[in-house]
N, C-alpha and C positions, 0 to 999 in steps of 0.2 A: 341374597340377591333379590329384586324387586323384580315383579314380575310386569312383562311387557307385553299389551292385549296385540293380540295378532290381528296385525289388518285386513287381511282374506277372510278372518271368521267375521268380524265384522261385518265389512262389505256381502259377505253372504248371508249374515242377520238380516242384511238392510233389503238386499237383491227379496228375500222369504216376503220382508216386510211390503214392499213395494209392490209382488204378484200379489199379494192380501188384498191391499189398497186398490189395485184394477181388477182384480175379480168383485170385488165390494162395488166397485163405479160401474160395471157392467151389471151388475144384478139389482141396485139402487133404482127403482120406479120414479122418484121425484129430482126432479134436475137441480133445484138449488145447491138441494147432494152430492150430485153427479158432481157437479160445477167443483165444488170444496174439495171432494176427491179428487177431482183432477189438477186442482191448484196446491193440494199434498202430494202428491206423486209428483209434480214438475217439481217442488220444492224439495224433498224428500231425495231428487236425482241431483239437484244442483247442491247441497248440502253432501252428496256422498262423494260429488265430484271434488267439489273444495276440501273432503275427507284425504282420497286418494290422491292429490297433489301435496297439502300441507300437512299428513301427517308424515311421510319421511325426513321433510324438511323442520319439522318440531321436533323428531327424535334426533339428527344430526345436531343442531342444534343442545337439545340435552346432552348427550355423547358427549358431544367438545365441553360441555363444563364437569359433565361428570369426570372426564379426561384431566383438566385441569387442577379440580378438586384434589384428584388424587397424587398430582404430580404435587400439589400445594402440600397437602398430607405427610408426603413423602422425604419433602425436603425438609418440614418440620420434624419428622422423624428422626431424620437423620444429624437435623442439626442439635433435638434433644439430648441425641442419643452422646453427642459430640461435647455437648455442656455437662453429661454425666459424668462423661470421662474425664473430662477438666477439672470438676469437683475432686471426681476418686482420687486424683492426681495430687489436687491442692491438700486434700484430707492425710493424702498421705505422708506429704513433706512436710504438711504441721507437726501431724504426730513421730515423726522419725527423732530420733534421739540426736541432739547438736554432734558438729564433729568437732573431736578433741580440739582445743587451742595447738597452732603449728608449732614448736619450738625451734630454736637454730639447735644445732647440734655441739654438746661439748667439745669443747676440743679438750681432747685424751691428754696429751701434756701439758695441760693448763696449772695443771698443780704443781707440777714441776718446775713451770716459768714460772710460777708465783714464789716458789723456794727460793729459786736463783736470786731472782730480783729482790726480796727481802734481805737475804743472806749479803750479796750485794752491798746492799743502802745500809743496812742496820744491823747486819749478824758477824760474824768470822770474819770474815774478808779482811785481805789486809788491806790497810788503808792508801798503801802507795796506789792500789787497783782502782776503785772507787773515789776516794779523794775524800771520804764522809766520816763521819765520828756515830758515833755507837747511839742509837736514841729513840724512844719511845717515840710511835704513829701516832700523829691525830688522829682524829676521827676523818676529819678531810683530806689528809694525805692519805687515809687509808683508800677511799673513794677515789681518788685521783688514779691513785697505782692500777685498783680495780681496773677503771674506765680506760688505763693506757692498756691493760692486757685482755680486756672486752671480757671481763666477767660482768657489767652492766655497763650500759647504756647512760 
């Protein structure tokens, strides 16, 4: 914390300074003297007076930016403090391990519909049922069948 000279001690510097100054212009034998003494002392009073009005209003003055300063400070702070966490945040979602690809879910009798349907077309079955003769899949019909029972896309 900066230290702030206290204006009473001063002025009480000045006040010590100032009896100096008229005890020195009374006891001064040569008036030229006199004269200068007393043109410091008038000067020396008008100087403490423009002390005691303009130094409250130079420190209000400091105050309010010292004030500001710190509100400036503060809001930096806080908005550091706020891009920290944004970072932690970001760092963290880079490093986190991908989430598994979603799958549809089997369907449990799929294998069974795929039985049927083979059996069906090409197995047992008798033919009055089906209407089909007994015969080796292409490769494309094999896909086809697939794709009508959504084992692919």
């Amino acid at each position: 914390m900066a230290v702030v000279p206290d204006i009473n001690q001063l002025a009480g510097a000045l006040n010590a300074f100032q009896a100096v100054v008229a005890k020195a212009q009374t006891q001064v034998l040569d008036e030229a003297v006199r004269e200068k003494l007393g043109a410091l002392a008038t000067q020396m009073s008008q100087s403490q007076s423009k002390l005691a009005t303009g130094y409250p209003q130079a420190m209000a003055g400091l105050q309010q930016r010292l004030d500001a300063a710190q509100q400036q400070a503060q809001a930096s702070l806080e908005q550091a403090e706020q891009l920290q966490k944004q970072a932690a945040e970001l760092e963290k979602a880079r490093n986190a391990p991908p989430a598994p690809p979603t799958q549809e879910p089997l369907d449990p009798t799929l294998a069974e519909k795929l039985r049927v349907e083979l059996l069906e077309r090409f197995g047992d079955a008798p033919k009055e049922k089906t209407g089909l003769t007994k015969k080796t899949l292409t490769r494309s019909e094999l896909y086809e069948l697939m794709r009508k029972l959504g084992v692919i896309k």
